[in-house]
C-alpha angles and dihedrals in degrees: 000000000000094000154355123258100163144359130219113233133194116223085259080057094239105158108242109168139015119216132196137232083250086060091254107155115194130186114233113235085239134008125268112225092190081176101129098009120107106237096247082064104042085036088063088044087047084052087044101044091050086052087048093041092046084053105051083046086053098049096052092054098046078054094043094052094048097064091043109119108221108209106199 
């Protein structure tokens, strides 16, 4: 995932899940609550939270990929 082009929210507008121009939705590790932050400030976590999310991604399927049994 290169960029953002919008972001899921709940009713209580938590933010759940980014998706990308190519229509990629991807769950955050963990939910962004941006209530009481000024945008400059939410929209930094929001940056934070997609390269933590991408990460952890990254990390189970390292994992994943590891413990696969290739037949050949």
């Amino acid at each position: 995932m290169q960029a953002i082009d919008h972001c899921t929210f709940t009713d209580d507008l938590v933010i759940t899940n980014i998706v990308s121009p190519e229509k990629e939705d991807v769950a955050l590790s963990k939910d962004l609550d941006p209530k009481g932050s000024s945008v400059e400030v939410w929209l930094m976590s929001l940056e934070e939270k997609m390269r933590e999310t991408i990460r952890d991604i990254m990390k189970a399927a390292l994992a994943d990929y590891l413990e696969v049994k290739v037949f050949w």
